[in-house]
The first five atom37 places (N, CA, C, CB, O) and aatype in JSON, in Angstrom:
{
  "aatype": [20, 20, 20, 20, 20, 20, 20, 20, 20, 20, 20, 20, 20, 20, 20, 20, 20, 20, 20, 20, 20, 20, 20, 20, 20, 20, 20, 20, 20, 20, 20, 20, 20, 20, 20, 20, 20, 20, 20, 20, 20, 20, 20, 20, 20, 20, 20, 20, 20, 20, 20, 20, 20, 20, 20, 20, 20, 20, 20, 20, 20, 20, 20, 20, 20, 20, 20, 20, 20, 20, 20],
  "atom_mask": [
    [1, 1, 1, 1, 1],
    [1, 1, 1, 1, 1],
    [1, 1, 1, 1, 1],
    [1, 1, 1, 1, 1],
    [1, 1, 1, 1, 1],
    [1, 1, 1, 1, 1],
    [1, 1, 1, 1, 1],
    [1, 1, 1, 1, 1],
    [1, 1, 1, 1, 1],
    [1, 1, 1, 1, 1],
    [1, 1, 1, 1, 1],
    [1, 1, 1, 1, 1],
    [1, 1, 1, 1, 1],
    [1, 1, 1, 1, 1],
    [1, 1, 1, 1, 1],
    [1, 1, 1, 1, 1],
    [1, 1, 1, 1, 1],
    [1, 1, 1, 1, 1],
    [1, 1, 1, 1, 1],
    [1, 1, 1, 1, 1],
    [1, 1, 1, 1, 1],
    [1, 1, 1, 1, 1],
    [1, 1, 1, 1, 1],
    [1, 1, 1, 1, 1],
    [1, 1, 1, 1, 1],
    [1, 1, 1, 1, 1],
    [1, 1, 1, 1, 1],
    [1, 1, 1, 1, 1],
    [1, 1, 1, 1, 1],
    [1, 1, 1, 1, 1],
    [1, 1, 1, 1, 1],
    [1, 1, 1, 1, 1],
    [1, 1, 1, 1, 1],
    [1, 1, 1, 1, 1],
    [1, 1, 1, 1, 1],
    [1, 1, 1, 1, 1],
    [1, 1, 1, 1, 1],
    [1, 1, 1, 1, 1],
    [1, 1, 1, 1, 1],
    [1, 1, 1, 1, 1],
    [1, 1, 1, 1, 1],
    [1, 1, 1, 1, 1],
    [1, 1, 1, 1, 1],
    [1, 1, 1, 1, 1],
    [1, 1, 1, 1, 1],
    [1, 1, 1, 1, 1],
    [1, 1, 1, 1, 1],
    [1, 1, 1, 1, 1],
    [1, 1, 1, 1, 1],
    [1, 1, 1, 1, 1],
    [1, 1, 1, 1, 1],
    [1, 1, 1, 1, 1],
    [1, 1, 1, 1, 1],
    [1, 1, 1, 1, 1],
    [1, 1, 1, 1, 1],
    [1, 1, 1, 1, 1],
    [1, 1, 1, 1, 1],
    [1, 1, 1, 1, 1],
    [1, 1, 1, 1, 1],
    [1, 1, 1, 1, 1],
    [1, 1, 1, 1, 1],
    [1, 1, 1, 1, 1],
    [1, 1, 1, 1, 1],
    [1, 1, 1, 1, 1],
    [1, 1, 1, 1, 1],
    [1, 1, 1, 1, 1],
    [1, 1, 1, 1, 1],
    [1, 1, 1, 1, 1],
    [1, 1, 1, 1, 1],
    [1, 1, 1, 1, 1],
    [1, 1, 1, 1, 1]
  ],
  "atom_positions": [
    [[119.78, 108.98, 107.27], [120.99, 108.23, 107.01], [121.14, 107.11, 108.02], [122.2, 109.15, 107.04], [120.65, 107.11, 109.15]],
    [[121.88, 106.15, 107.47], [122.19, 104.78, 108.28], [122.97, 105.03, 109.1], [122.71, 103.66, 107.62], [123.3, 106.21, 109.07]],
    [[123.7, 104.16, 110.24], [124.4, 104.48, 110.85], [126.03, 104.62, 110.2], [124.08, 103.74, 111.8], [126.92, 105.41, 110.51]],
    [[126.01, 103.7, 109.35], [127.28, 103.62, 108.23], [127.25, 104.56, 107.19], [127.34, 102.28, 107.46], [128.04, 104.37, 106.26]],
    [[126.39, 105.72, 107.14], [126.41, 106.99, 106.09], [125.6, 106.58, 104.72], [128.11, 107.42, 105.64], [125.75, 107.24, 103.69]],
    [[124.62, 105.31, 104.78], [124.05, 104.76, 103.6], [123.12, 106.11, 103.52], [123.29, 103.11, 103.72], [123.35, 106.91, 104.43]],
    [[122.21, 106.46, 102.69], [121.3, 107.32, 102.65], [120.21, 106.06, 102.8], [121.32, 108.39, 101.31], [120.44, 104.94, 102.34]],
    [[119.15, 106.37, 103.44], [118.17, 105.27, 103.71], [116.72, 105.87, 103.12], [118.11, 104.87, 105.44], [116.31, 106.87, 103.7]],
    [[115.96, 105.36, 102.09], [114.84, 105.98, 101.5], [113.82, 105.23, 101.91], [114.87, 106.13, 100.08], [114.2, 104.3, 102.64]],
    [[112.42, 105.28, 101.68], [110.95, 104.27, 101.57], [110.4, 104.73, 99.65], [109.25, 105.08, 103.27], [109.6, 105.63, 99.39]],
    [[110.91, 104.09, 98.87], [109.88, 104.25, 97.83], [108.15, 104.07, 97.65], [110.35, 103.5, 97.08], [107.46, 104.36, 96.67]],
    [[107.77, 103.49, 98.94], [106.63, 103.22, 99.28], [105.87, 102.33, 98.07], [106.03, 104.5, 99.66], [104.9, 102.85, 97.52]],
    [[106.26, 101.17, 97.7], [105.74, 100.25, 96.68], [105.41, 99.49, 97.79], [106.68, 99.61, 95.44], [105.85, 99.45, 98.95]],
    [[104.47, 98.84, 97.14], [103.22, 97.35, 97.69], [103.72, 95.86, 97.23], [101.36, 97.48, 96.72], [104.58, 95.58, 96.39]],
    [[103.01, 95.09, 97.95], [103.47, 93.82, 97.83], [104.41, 93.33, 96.44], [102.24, 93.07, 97.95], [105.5, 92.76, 96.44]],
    [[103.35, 93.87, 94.96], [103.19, 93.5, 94.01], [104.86, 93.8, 93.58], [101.94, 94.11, 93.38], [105.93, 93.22, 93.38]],
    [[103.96, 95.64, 93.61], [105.87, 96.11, 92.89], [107.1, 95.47, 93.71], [106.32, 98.16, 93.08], [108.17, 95.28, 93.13]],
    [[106.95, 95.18, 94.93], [108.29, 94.93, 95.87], [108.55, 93.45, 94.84], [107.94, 94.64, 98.07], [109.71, 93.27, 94.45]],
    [[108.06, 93.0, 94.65], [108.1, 91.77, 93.88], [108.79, 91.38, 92.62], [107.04, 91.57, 93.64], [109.25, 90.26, 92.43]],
    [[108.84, 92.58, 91.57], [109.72, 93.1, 90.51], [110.39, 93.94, 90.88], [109.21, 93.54, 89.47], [111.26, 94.19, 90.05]],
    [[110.46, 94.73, 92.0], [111.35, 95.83, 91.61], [112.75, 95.83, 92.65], [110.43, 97.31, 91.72], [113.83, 96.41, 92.51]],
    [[112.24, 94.91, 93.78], [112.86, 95.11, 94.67], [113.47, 93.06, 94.37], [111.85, 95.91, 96.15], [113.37, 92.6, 95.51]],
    [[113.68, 92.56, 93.97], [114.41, 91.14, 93.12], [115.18, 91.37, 92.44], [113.73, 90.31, 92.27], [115.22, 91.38, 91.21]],
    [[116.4, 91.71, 93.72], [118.22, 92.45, 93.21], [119.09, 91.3, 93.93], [118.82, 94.53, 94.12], [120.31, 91.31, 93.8]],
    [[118.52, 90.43, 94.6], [119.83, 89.59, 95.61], [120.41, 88.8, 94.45], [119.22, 88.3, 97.13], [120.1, 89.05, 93.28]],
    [[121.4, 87.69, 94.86], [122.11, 87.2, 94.01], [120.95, 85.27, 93.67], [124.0, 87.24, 94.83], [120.81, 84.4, 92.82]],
    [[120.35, 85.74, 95.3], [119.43, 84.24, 95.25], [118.0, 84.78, 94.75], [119.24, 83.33, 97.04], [117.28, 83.86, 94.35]],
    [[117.56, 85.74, 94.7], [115.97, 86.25, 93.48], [116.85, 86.02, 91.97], [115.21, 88.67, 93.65], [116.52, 85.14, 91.17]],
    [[117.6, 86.64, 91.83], [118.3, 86.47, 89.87], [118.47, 84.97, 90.13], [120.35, 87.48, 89.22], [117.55, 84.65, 89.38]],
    [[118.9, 83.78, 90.6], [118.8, 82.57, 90.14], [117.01, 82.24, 90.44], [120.02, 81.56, 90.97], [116.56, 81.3, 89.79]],
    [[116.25, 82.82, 91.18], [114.98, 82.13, 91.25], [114.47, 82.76, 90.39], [114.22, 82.05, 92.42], [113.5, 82.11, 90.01]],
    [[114.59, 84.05, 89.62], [114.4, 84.44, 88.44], [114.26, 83.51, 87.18], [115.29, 85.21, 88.32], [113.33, 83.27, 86.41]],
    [[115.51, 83.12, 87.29], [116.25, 82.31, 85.75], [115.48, 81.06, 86.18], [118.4, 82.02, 85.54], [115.41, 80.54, 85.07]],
    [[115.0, 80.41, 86.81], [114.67, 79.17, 87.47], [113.15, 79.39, 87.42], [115.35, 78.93, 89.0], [112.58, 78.38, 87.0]],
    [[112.16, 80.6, 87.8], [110.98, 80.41, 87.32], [111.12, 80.78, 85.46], [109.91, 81.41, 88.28], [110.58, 79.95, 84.73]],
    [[111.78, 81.9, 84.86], [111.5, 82.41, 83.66], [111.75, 80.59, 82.68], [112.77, 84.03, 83.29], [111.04, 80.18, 81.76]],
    [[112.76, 79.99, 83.19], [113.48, 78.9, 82.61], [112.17, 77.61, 82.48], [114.96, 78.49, 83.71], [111.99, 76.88, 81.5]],
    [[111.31, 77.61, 83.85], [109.91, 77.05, 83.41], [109.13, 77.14, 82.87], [109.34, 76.92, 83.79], [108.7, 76.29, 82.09]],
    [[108.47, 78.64, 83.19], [107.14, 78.7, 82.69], [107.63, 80.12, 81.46], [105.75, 79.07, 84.18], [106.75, 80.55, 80.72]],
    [[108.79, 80.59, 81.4], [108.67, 81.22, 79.55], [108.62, 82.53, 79.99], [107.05, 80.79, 78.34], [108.67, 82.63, 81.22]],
    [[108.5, 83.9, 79.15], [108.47, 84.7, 79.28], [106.75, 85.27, 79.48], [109.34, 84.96, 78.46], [106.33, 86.19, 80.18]],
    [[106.07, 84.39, 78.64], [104.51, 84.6, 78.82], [104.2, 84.53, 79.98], [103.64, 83.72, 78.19], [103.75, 85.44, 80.68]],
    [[104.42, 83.48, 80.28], [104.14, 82.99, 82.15], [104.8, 83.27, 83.12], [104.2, 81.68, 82.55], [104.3, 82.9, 84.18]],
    [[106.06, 83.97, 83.2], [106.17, 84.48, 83.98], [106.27, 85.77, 84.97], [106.48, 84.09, 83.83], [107.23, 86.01, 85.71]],
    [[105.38, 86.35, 84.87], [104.4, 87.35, 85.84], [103.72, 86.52, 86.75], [103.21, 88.22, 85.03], [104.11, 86.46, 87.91]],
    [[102.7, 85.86, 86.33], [102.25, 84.88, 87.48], [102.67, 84.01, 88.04], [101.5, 84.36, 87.36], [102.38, 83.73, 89.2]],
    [[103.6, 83.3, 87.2], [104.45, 82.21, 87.99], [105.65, 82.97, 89.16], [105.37, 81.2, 86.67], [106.07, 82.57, 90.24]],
    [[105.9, 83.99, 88.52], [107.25, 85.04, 89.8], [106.08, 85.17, 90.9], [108.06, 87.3, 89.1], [106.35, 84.6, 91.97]],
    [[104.79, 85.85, 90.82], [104.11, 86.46, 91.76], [103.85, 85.02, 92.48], [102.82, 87.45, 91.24], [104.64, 84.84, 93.41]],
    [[103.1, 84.16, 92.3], [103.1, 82.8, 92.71], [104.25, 82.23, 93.96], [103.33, 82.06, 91.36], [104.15, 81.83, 95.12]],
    [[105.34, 82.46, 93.0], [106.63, 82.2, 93.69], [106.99, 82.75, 95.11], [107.6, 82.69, 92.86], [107.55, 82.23, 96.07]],
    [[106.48, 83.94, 94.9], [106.85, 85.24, 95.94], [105.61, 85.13, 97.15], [106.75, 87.04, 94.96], [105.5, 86.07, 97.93]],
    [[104.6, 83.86, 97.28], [103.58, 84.09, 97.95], [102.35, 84.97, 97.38], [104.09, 84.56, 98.99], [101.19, 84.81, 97.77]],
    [[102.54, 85.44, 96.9], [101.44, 86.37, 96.18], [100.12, 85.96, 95.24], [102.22, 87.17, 95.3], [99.74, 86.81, 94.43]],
    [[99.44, 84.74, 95.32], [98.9, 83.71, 94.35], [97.32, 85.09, 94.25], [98.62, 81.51, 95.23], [96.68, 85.29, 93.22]],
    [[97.18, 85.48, 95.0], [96.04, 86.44, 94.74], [96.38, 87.59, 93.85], [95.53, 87.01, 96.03], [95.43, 88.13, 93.3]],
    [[98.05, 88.22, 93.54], [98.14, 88.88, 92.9], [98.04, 88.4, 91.46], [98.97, 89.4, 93.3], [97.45, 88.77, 90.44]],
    [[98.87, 87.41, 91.8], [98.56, 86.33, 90.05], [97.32, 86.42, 89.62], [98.69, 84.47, 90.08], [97.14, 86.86, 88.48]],
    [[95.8, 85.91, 90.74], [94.42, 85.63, 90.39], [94.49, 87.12, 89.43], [93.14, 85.44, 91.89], [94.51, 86.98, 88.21]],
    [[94.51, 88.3, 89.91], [94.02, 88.97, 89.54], [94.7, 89.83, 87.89], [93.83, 89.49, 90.73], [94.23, 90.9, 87.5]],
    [[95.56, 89.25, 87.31], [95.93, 89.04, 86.56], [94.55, 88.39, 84.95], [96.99, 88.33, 87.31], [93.87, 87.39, 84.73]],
    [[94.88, 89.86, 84.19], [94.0, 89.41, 82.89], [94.18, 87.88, 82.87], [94.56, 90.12, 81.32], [95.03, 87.46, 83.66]],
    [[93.41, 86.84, 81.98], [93.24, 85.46, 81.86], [94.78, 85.43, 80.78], [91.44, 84.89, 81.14], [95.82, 84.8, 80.93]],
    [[94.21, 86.68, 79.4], [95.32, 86.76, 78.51], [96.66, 86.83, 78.76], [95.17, 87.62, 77.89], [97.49, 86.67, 77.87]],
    [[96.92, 87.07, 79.9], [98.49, 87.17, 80.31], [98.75, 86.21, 81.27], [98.95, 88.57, 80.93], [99.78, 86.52, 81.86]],
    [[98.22, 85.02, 81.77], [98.5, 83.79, 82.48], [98.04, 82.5, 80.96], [97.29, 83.73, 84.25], [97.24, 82.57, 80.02]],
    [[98.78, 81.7, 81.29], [99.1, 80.67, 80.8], [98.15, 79.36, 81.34], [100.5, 80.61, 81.04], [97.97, 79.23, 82.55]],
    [[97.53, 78.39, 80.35], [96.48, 77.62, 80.55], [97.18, 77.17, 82.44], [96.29, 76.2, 79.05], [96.62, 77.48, 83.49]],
    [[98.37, 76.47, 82.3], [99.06, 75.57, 83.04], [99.11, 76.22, 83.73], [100.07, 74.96, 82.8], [99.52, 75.53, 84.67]],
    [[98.91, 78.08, 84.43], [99.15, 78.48, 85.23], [97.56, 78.65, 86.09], [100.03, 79.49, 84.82], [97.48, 78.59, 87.32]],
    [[96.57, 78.83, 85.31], [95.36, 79.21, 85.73], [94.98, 78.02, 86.99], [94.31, 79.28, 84.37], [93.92, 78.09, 87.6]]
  ]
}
């Protein structure tokens, strides 16, 4: 526990998942709407991971699920 009585956990996720799962602030949901609003729902997996520093997680991403403009 926190010092304020929070319960404090480690889900133990990696770069990748922290990337979707952990994009709860109020400034990730507008950089959300702001990458999805560019590159579409197709493209954005690689364009979020991109976003987030992660351009090697993108590489490794099937070809079929990145977008010409993203490759």
């Amino acid at each position: 526990q926190s010092r304020s009585g929070e319960r404090l956990f480690d889900l133990g996720l990696g770069p990748i998942a922290r990337a979707f799962c952990a994009a709860s602030s109020k400034t990730d949901q507008a950089d959300i709407a702001q990458v999805l609003a560019a590159h579409g729902p197709d493209g954005f997996a690689a364009a979020w991971l991109r976003h987030r520093r992660l351009a090697w997680a993108a590489d490794l991403l099937p070809s079929s699920l990145v977008p010409e403009s993203l490759r």
